[in-house]
N, C-alpha and C positions, 0 to 999 in steps of 0.2 A: 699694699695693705688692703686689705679687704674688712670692711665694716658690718653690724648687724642690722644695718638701716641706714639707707642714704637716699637723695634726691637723683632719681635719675637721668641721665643728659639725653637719653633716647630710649627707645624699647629694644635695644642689644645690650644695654649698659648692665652688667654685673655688681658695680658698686667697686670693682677693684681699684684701685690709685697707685700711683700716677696714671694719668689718662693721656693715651700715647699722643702725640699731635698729629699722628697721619692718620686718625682716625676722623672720617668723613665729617661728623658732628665736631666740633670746636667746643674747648670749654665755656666759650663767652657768646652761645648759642642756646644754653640746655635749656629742654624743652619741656623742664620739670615746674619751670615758671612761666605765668604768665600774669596781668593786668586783666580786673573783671571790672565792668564798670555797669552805671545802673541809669539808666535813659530816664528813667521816672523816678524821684524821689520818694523816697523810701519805701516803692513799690519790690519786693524783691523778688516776683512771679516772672521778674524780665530782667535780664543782662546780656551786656556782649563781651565776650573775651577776645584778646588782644594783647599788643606791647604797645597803646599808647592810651588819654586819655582826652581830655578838653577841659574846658574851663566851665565848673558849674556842674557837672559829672560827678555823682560819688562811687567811690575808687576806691578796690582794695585788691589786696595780693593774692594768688593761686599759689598753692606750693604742693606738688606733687612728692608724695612719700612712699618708698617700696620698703617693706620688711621683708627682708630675705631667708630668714632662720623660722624653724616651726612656732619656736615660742613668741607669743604676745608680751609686741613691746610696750609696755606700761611709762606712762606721766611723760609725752613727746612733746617738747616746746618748740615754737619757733618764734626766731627773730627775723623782718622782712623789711627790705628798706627800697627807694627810689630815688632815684641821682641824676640829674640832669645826665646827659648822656656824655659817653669822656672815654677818657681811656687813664692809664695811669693804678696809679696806689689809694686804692677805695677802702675807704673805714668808715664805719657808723658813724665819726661822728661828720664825714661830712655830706651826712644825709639830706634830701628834700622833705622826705616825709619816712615818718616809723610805720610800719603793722607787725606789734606785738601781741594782743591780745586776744589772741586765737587761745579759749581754756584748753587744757592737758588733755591729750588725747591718748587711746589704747590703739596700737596697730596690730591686727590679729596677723598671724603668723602666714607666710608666704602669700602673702598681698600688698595690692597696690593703692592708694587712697588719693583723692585731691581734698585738696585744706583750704578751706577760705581763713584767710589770715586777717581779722579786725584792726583797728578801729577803721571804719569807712572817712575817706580823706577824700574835699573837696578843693579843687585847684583852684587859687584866684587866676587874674591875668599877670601879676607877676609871675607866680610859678610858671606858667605856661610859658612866656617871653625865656623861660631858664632853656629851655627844651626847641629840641626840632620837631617841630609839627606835631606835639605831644609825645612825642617818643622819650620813653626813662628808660633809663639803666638799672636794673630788678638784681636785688642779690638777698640772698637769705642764710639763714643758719639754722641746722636742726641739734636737739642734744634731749638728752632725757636725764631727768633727777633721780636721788636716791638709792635704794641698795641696786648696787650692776648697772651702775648711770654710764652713757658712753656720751663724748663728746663736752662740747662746754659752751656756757656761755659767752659770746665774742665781747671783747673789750670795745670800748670808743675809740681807740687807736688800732688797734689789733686788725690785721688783713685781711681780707677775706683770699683765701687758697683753695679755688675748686680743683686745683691741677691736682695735688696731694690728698686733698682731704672730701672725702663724699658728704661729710656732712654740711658744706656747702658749695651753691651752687651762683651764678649769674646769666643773667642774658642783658645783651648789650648790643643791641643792633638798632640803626636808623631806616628806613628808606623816603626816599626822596624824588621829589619829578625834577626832571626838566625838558622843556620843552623842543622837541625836534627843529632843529633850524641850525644853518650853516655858523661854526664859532659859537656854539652852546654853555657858558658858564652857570655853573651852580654854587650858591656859599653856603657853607654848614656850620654854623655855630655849635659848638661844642665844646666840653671845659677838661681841663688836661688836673689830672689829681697827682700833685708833686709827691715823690719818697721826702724823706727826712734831708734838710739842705746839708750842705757840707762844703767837701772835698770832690767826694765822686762824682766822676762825667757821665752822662748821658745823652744820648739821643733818641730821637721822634722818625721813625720809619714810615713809609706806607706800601704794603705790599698789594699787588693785585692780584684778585681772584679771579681766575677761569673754569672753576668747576661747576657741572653744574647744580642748579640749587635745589640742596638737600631737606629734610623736614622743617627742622626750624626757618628759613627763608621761603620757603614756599607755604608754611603757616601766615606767617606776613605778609605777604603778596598777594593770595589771595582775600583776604580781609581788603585789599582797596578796592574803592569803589568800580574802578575801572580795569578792572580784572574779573574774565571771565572761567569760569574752570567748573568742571564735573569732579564726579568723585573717584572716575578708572580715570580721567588724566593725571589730577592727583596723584594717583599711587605709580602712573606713567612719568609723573615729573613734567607733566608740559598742562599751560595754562597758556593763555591768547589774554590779550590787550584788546578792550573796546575801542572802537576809534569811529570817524564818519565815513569811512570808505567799509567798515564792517570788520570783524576779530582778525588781527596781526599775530601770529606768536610771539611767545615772550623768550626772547633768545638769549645767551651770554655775549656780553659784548669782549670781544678778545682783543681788542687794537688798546692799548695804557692810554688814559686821560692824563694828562699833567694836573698833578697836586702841588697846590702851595697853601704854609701853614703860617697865618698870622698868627700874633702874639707878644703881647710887649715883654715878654718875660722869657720867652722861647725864642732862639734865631733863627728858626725855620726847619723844614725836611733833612736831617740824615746830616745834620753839625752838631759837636759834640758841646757842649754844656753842663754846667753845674746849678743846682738848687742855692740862693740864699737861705741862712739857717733862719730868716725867718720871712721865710717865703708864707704866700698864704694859703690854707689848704682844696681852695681853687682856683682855677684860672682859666679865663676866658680864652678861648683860643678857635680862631675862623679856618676852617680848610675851603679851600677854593678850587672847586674841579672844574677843567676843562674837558670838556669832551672832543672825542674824534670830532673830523670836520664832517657834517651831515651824519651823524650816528642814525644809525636807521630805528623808526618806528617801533618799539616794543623790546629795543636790547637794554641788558641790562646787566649796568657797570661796577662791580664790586672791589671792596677793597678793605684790606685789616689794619688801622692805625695804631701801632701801638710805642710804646717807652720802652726803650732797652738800654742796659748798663755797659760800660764802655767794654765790661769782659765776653759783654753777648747774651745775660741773660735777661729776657721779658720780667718789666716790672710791674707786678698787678696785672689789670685785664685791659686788652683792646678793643677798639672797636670797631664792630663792621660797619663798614656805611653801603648800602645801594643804592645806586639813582636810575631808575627807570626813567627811558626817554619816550613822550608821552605828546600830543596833541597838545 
């Protein structure tokens, strides 16, 4: 299906759906969102964009829109939400925080636009303890009202489907340090969003990635602080790691870290399982990476966690974790 307006996952995207999965960009990557935040209160001459936030920071949603048709789309809503980071069956209502109140916008015809998505949201210290390192889980929905409206607005329950649907979209990615040294563990907190309990079994996968990192990951990467990059390495795909001996590259690490996935509700990595029906609609749940033994200086270890149904199909969105091994 192909739409009159969608969010775009990258700058090859068409807007066509289903969005194949061997294409480079993921749907739980697109790069049509992102997290603006405001270093000085209610100064708005200064921000920084990103995919995380802090405590005391005020925070709102980027949501990039392409109109693909000549004509001007008229009265563009968006719904934008933030989610502790997870993987799993993500629905509004089990949000961190809303950005609704972005007013109706007109998208002139074969153009591309970024939306600052209101109300400005400030994190406590709870909120943040929700989160890895400030990292949220961003998902949005676009629709337009009135005569030739396309799209709709999402229920409180109701899924969010980037795979099928362009008019929305997520990005769902963590990264993470850990420190170089022999026997390196890392713990991630993160919250697992149940389907509906039952009958049906499922399980919690985690696959490992070895390709290397495409726009949306090397958007994140470079935003830390100890990552060095120009603007032709960028477009080359290679960034270096600061360190005390001087810039390391930043490499894919291809040797599998052992993953293990706590959770008093969940029995662990790739065992089959069912939902209580009145399971609650999050749940806590630690993954525990090991790393190689001495993983060397600047590699960097990826992987997709996600919920699949016992017939094999992905439930909701997963998520990516990286951990760069770091000083």
């Amino acid at each position: 299906m192909t739409d009159n307006f969608y969010i775009p996952m990258d700058g090859d995207d068409s807007g066509a759906r289903p969005w194949p999965d061997t294409n480079t960009t993921k749907f739980w990557d697109n790069n049509g969102l992102w997290i603006r935040t405001f270093p000085v209160p209610g100064d708005r001459s200064r921000h920084d964009d990103g995919n995380t936030t802090r405590v005391g920071l005020e925070t709102l949603v980027m949501v990039r829109v392409t109109n693909k048709v000549d004509a001007l789309i008229k009265n563009l809503r968006i719904q934008a939400y933030l989610f502790p980071p997870g993987f799993g069956a993500m629905t509004p209502s089990a949000k961190q925080a809303v950005f609704d109140l972005a007013p109706p916008r007109d998208i002139p015809g074969q153009s591309t636009v970024e939306i600052e998505v209101p109300p400005t949201w400030t994190p406590g210290e709870p909120d943040y303890q929700k989160t890895s390192g400030g990292h949220f889980c961003i998902a949005a929905n676009i629709y337009t009202l009135g005569q030739g409206s396309e799209g709709k607005l999402l229920g409180a329950d109701e899924l969010f489907e980037p795979v099928t649907n362009a008019h929305h979209a997520q990005r769902n990615i963590i990264l993470k340090e850990a420190q170089h040294g022999s026997g390196t563990s890392s713990k991630v907190p993160t919250t697992q969003y149940p389907p509906p309990g039952g009958d049906t079994m499922f399980r919690v996968s985690a696959e490992h990635v070895t390709t290397k990192p495409g726009e949306g990951r090397l958007a994140m990467l470079v935003h830390h602080p100890r990552v060095v990059s120009t603007e032709a390495g960028i477009a080359r795909g290679e960034i270096s790691l600061s360190t005390s001996g001087g810039p390391v590259p930043i490499t894919v690490g291809t040797e599998p870290p052992a993953i293990t996935l706590r959770s008093d509700l969940i029995p662990g990595l790739d065992t089959l399982f069912s939902f209580a029906p009145d399971r609650p609609d999050r749940i806590d749940t630690d993954l525990v990476v090991d790393l190689p033994k001495d993983a060397p200086l600047g590699s960097l270890h990826t992987f997709d966690i996600a919920l699949w149904s016992e017939r094999g199909d992905m439930v909701g969105c997963p998520l990516r974790l990286m951990i760069l091994v770091t000083e």
